[in-house]
C-alpha positions as CSV (number, residue, x, y, z in Angstrom):
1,X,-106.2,18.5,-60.5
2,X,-109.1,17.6,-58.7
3,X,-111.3,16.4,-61.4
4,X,-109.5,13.0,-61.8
5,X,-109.8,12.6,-58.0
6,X,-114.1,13.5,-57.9
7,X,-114.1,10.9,-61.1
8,X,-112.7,8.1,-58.6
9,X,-114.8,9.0,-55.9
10,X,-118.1,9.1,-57.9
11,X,-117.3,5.6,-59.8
12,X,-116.6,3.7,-56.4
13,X,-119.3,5.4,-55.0
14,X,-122.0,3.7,-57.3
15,X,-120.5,1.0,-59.0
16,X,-121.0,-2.6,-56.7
17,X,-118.1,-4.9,-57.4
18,X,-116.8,-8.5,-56.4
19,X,-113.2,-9.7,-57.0
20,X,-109.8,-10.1,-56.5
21,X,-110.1,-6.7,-54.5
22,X,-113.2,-4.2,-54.4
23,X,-111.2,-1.8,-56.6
24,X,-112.9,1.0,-58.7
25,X,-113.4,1.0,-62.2
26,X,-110.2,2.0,-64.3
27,X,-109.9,5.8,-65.3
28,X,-108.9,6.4,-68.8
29,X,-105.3,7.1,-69.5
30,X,-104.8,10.8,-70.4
31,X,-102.6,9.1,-73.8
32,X,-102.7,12.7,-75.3
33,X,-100.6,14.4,-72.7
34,X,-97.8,12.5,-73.5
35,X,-97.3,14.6,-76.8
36,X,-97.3,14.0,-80.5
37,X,-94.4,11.4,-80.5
38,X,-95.0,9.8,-77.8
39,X,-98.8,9.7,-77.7
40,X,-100.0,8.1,-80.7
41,X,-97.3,5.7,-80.4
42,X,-99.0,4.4,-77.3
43,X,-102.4,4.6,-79.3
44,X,-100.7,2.8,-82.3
45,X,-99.3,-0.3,-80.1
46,X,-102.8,-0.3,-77.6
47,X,-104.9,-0.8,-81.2
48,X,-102.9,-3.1,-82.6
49,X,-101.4,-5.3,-79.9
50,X,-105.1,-5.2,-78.3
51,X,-103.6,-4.0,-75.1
52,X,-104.9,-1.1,-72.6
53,X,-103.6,2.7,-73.4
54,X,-102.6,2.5,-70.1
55,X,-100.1,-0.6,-70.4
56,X,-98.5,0.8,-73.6
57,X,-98.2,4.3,-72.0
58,X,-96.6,2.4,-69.1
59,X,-93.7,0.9,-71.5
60,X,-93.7,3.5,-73.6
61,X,-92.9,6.7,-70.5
62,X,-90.6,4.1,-68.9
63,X,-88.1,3.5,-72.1
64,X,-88.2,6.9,-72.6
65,X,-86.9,7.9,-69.4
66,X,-84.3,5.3,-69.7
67,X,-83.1,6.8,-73.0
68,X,-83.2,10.2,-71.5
69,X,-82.2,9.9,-67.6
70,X,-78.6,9.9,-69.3
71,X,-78.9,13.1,-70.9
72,X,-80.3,16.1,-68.8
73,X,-81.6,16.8,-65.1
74,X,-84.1,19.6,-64.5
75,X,-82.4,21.8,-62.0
76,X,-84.8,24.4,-59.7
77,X,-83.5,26.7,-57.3
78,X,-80.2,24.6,-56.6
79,X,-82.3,21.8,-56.4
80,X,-81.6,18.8,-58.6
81,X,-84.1,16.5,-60.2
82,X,-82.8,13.4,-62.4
83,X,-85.2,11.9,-65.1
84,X,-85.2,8.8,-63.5
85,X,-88.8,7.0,-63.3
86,X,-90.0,3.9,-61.3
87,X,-93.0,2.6,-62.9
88,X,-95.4,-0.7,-61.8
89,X,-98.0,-2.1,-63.9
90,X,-100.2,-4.6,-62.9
91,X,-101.1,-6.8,-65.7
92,X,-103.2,-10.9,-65.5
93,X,-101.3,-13.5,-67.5
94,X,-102.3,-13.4,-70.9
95,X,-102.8,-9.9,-71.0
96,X,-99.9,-9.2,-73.6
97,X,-97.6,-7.6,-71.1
98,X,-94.2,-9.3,-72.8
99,X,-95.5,-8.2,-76.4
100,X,-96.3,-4.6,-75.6
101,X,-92.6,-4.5,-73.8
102,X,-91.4,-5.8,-76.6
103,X,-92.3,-3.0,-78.9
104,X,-91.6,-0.2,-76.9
105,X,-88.1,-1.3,-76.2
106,X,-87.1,-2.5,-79.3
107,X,-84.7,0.6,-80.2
108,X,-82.8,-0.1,-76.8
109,X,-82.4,-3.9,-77.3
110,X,-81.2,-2.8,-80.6
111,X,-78.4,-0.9,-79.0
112,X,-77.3,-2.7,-76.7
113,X,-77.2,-5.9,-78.7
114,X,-75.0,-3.7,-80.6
115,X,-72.7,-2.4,-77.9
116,X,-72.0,-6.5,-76.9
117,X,-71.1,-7.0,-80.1
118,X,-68.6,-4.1,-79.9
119,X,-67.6,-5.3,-76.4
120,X,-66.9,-8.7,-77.4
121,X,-64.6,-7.5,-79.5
122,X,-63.0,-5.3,-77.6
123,X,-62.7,-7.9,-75.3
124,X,-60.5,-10.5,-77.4
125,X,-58.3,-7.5,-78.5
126,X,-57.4,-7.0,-74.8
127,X,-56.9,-10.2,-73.7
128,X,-54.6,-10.9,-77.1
129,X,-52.6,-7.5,-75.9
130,X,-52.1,-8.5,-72.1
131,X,-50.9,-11.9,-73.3
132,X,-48.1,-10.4,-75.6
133,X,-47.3,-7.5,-72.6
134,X,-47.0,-10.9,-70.0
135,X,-44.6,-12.5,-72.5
136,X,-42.6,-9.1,-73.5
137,X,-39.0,-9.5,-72.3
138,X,-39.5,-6.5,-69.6
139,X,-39.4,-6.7,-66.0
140,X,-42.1,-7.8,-63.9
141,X,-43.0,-4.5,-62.5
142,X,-42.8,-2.8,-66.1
143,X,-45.1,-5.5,-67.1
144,X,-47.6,-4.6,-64.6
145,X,-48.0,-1.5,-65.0
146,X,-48.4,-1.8,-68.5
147,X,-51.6,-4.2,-68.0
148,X,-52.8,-1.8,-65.2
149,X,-52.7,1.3,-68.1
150,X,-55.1,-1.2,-70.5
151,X,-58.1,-1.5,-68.3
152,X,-60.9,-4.3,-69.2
153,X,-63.5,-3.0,-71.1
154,X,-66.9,-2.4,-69.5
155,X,-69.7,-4.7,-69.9
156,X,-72.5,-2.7,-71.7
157,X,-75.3,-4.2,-69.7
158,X,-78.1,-1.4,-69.8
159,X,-81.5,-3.5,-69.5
160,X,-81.5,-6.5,-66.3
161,X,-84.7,-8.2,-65.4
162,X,-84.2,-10.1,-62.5
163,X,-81.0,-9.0,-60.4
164,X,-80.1,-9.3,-56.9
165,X,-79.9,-6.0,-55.4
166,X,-76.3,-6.4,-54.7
167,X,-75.6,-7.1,-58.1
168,X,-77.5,-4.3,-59.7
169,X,-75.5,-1.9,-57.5
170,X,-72.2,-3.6,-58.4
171,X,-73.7,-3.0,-62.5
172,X,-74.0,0.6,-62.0
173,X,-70.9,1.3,-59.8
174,X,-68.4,-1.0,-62.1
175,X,-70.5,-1.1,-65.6
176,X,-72.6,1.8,-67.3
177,X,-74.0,4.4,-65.0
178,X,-76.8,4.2,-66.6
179,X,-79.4,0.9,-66.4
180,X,-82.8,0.2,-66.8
181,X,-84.7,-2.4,-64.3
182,X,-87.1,-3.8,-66.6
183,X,-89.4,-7.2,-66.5
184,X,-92.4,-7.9,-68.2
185,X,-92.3,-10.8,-65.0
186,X,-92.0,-8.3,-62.1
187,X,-92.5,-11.5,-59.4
188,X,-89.4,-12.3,-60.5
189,X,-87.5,-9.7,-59.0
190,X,-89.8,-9.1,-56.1
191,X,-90.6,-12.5,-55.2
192,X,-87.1,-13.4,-55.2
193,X,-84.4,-13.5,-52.8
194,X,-83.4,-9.6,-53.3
195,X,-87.4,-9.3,-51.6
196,X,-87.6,-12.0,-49.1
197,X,-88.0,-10.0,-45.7
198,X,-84.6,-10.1,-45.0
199,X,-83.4,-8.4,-47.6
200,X,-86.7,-6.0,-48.6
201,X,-85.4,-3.4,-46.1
202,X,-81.8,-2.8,-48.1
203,X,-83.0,-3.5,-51.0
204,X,-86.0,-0.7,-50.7
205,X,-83.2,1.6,-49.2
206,X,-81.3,0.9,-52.2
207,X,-84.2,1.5,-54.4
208,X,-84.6,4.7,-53.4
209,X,-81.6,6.1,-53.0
210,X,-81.2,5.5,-56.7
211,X,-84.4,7.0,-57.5
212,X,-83.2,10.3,-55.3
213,X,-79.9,10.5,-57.6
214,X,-77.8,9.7,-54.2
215,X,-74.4,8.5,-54.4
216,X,-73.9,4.7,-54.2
217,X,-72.3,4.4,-50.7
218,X,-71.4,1.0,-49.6
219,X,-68.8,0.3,-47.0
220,X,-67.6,-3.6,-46.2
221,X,-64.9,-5.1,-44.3
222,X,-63.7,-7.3,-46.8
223,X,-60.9,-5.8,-49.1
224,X,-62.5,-4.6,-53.0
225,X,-66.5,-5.2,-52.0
226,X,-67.0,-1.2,-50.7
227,X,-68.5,0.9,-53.1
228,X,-68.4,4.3,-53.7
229,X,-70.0,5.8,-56.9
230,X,-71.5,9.0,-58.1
231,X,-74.1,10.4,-60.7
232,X,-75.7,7.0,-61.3
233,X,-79.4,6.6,-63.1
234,X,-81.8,4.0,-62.8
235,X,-85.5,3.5,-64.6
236,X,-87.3,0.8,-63.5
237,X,-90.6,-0.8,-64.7
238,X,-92.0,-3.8,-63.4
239,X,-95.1,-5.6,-64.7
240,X,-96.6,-7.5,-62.4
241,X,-99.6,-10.2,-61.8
242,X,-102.5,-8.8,-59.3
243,X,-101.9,-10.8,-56.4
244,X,-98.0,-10.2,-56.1
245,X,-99.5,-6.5,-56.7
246,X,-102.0,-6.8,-53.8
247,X,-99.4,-8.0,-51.6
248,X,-97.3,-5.3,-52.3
249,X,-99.8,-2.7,-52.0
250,X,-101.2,-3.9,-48.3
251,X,-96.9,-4.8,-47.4
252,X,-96.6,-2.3,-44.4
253,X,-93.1,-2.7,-44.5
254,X,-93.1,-1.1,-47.7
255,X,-95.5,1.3,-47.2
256,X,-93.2,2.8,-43.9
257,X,-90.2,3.1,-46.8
258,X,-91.8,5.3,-49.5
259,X,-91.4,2.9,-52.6
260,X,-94.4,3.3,-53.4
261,X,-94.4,6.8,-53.3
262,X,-91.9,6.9,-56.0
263,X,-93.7,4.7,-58.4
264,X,-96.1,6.0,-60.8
265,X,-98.7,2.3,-60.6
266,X,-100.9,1.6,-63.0
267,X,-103.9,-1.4,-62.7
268,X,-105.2,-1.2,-66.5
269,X,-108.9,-2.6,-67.2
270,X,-108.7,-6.6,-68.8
271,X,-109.2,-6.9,-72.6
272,X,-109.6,-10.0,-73.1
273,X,-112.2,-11.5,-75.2
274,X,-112.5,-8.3,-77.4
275,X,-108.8,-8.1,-78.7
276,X,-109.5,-9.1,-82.6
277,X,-106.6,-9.8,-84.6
278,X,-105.0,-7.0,-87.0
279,X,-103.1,-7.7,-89.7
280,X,-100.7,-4.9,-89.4
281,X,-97.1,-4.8,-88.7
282,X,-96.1,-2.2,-86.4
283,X,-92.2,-2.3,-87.3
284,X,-93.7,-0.5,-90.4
285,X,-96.3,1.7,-88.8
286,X,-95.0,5.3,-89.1
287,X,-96.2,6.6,-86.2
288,X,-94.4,3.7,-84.2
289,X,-91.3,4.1,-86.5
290,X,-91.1,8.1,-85.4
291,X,-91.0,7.0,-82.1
292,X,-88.3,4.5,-82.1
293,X,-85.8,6.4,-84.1
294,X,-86.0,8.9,-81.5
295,X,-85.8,6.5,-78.8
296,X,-82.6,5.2,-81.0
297,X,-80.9,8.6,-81.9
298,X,-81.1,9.3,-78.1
299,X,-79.2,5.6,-77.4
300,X,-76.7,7.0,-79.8
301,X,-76.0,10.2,-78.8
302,X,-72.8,9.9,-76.7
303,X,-73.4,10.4,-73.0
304,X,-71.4,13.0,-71.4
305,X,-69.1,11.8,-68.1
306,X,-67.4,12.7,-65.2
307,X,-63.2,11.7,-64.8
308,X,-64.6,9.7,-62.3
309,X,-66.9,7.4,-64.9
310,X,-70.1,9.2,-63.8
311,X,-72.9,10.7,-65.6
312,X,-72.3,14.3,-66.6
313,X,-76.2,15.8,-67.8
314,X,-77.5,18.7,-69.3
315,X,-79.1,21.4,-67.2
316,X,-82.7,21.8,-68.4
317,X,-84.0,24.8,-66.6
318,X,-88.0,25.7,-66.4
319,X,-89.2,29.0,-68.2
320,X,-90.2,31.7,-66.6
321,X,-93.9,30.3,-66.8
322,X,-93.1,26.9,-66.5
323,X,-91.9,27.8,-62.8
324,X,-95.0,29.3,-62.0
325,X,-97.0,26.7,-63.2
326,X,-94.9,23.7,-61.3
327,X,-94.7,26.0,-58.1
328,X,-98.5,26.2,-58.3
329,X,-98.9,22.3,-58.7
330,X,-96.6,21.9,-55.5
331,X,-98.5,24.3,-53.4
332,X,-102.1,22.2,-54.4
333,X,-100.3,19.0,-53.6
334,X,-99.5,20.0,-50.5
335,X,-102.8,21.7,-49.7
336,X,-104.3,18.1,-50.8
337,X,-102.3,16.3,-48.3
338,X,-103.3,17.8,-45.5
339,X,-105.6,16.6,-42.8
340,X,-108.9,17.1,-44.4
341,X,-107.5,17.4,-48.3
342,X,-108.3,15.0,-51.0
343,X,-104.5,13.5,-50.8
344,X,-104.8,13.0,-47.4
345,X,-104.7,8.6,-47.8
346,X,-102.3,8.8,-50.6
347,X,-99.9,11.5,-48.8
348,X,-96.6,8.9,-49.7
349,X,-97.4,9.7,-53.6
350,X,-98.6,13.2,-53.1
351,X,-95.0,13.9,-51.5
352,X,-93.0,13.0,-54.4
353,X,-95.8,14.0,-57.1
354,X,-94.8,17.4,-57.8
355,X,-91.2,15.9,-58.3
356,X,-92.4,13.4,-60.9
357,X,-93.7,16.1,-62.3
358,X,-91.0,18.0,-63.3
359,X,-89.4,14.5,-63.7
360,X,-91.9,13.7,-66.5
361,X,-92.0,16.9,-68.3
362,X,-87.7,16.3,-68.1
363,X,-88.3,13.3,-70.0
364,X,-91.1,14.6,-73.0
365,X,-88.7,18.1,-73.3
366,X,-85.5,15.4,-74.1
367,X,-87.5,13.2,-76.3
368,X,-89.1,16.3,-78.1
369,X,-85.2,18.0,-78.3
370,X,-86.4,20.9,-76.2
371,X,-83.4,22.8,-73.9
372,X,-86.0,24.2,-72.0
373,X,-88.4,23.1,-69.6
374,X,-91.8,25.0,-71.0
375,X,-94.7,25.9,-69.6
376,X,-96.8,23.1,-71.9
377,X,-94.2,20.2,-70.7
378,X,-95.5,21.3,-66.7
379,X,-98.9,21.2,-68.0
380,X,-98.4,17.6,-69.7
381,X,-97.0,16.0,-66.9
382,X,-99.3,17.4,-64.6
383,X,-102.6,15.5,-66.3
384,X,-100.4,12.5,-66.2
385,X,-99.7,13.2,-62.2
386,X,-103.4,13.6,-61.8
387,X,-103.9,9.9,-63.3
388,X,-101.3,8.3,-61.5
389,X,-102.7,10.0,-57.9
390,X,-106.2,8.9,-58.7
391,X,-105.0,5.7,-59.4
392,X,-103.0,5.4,-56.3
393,X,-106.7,6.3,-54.5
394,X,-108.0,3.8,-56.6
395,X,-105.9,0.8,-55.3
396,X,-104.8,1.8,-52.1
397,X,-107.9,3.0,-50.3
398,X,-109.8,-0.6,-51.3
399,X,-110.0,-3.4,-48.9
400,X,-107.5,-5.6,-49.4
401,X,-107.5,-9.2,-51.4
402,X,-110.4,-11.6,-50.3
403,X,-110.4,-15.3,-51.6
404,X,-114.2,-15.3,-51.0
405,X,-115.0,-12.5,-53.2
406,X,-113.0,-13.8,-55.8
407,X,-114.5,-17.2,-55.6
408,X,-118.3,-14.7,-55.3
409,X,-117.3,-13.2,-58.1
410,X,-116.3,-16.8,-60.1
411,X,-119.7,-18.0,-59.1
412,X,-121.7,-14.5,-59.9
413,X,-120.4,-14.8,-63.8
414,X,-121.2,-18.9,-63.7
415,X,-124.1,-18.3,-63.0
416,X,-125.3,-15.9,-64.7
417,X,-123.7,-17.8,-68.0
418,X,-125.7,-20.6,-66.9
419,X,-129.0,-18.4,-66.8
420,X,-130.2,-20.0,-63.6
421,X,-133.9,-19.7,-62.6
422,X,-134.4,-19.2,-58.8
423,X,-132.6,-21.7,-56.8
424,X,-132.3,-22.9,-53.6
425,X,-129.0,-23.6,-51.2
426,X,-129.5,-27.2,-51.9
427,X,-129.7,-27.1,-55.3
428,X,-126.4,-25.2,-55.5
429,X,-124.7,-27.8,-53.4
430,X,-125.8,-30.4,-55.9
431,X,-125.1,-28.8,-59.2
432,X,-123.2,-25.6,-59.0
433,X,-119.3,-25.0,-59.7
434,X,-116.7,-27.6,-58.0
435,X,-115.1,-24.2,-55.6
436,X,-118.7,-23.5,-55.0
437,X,-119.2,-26.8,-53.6
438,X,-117.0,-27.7,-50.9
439,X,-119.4,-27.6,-48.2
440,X,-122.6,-26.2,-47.0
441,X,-121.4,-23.5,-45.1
442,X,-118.7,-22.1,-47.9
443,X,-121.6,-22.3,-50.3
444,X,-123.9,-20.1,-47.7
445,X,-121.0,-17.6,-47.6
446,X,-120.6,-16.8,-51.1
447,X,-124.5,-16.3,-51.7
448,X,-124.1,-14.2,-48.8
449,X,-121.4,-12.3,-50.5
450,X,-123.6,-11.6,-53.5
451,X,-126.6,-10.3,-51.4
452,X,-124.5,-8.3,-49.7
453,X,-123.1,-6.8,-53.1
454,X,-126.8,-6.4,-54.2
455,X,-125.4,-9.0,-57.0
456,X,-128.8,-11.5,-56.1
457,X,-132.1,-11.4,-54.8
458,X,-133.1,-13.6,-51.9
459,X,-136.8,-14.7,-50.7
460,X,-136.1,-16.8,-47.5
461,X,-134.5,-19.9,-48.8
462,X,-134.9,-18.9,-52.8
463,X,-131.9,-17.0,-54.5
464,X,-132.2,-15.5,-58.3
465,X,-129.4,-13.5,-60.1
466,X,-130.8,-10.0,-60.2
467,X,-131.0,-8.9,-64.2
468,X,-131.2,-12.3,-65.8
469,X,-134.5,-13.6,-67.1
470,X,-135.6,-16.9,-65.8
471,X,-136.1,-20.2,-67.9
């Protein structure tokens, strides 16, 4: 596991960088680990979308915990582990976020599109009936418990984008015990009210108790608004733009709660300016279409419940080598977060890493109709754990946001589009960028910026882009 970790180190190590945040360059998403269903899926959508592997692997592991957190939990020693998996993906405008989504998900929407249309119906059949038992010649009490014997049917609402905590809890205690948390738009949940500072705390609580496969445990003075509700699942994937993801990365309110330690984040490299259009239509692409109809026959395939309306899953138990290989995983992990171990700034992921694992290699044995946790599933998972740890070092051992190297790193690419000779301070002032020109001083700063980044040359009062051949 250490290879992806040295690979991090060495790249920040030599590569000099200005922008939003002074962040590494992207490791490469270990796609083939995800299996042969899942995998070239996520290559099939990357190439013709013109999107990151990482950003299709993101959707692509996320729907398929959602269609299989239903199903099974990997149980260990009395220990239980649901398939439930919070993912984050950091993603610029433009970046084809909503249209990789849409893909990946498509089999889900498709089912639950379906189920509305079954509860709608379902629906105006009940109401019909409880208007012809209120109007039966029967006493009152007769009556009642006649409409209390016809309960209302259950709105199937599997995917939400943007709910209040409150209501999200109220979803999975009242409506299917099974829901996805899923925006392309992740501000939109986490800049809203269900994040402002009053709320964060509770709702991060909430967060994770779902993650843990806790029971829902609400109590309230107010007659029908406690909760109590067991075997619940939530997957969550957020997209979300880089400064709402800087934010939440430097938060140390949410640091202290663990979120992020749940989360498997990913901060993709930019394609844009090299995604050239392909005339190809995925709905039809074979290796897309194997994926979805397993995505769909696991939609389908009844879930199993509790008297109580909970979730009722499948044991998947490890083999005999697959235990020795997670048990061995856990023991690095551990190793690594100690004081002087390679985890040692990322010890909130490394604590719940080797439970991802066997989270993640839950979710590949469902999809790949496996009863049996196998050694190769452990294996899998693991190079996707390695990613997702190296990427946590990535982002979270950086400085933080700076609006002046963003506005360095706006003025490094202008001028080197320009193909400026050596210039001096005033010349700049006169006939640079408008950000670059707000006053003397700001201007100073961000040459100084690019000195200091080794990203230009200066001879007392003279600066030259270092690289780019003069007029």
């Amino acid at each position: 596991m250490e290879d992806g970790y040295a690979t991090a180190r060495s790249t920040r190590a030599t590569t000099p960088l200005v922008g939003t945040a002074d962040y590494a360059p992207t490791l490469p998403y270990p796609v083939a680990a995800l299996g042969d269903l899942l995998g070239p899926a996520v290559e099939r959508m990357a190439d013709v979308i013109g999107v990151p592997c990482a950003m299709a692997a993101q959707s692509v592991l996320a729907t398929a915990a959602l269609a299989s957190q239903a199903h099974a939990n990997v149980h260990l020693d009395g220990r239980i582990y649901p398939l439930s998996l919070y993912l984050l993906t950091v993603a610029c405008s433009g970046d084809r976020k909503s249209a990789v989504d849409h893909i990946a998900l498509q089999a889900v929407r498709d089912w639950e599109r379906q189920q509305w249309i079954a509860y709608d119906k379902h629906l105006k059949a009940h109401r019909a009936a409880m208007s012809l038992t209120a109007k039966s010649p029967t006493s009152k009490k007769s009556a009642q418990l006649a409409l209390d014997a016809q309960p209302e049917p259950v709105q199937p609402r599997l995917l939400t984008a943007e709910p209040t905590i409150e209501g999200l809890v109220k979803s999975l205690c009242h409506g299917l015990p099974s829901m996805g948390l899923f925006s392309d738009e992740g501000g939109q949940f986490l800049g809203g009210s269900t994040m402002s500072k009053d709320n964060m705390i509770k709702a991060i609580t909430h967060l994770s108790t779902l993650w843990d496969g806790s029971p829902i445990d609400r109590s309230r003075a107010m007659a029908g608004e406690s909760l109590r509700a067991y075997d619940r699942r939530l997957s969550m994937h957020l997209m979300l733009q880089p400064r709402m993801a800087d934010r939440l990365l430097q938060d140390v309110d949410i640091k202290d709660q663990g979120i992020l330690g749940r989360c498997l984040i990913s901060w993709p490299e930019r394609l844009v300016g090299q995604r050239l259009y392909k005339a190809i239509d995925l709905t039809r692409d074979p290796k897309v279409l194997l994926y979805q109809q397993r995505i769909a026959a696991l939609m389908q395939k009844p879930w199993s419940r509790h008297k109580d309306g909970g979730l009722n899953p499948a044991t998947l138990e490890l083999s005999p080598r697959a235990r020795e290989a997670w048990i061995a995983i856990h023991d690095t992990i551990e190793c690594e977060s100690g004081e002087f171990g390679e985890l040692v700034n990322v010890q909130a992921a490394a604590g719940k890493a080797a439970a991802n694992v066997l989270r993640m290699a839950g979710v590949m044995a469902v999809v790949e109709e496996s009863t049996v946790l196998e050694d190769m599933h452990i294996q899998r998972a693991s190079t996707l754990m390695d990613y997702y740890l190296a990427e946590n070092q990535r982002l979270t051992e950086q400085e933080p946001l700076n609006k002046l190297r963003a506005e360095a790193d706006c003025l490094l690419r202008w001028l080197i589009k320009k193909n400026w000779s050596p210039f001096r301070l005033r010349d700049l002032t006169r006939n640079g960028p408008r950000f670059a020109r707000k006053s003397t001083r700001h201007t100073f700063e961000l040459l100084l910026q690019l000195v200091a980044h080794n990203w230009l040359d200066n001879d007392g009062d003279i600066f030259e882009v270092r690289h780019v051949p003069t007029k």
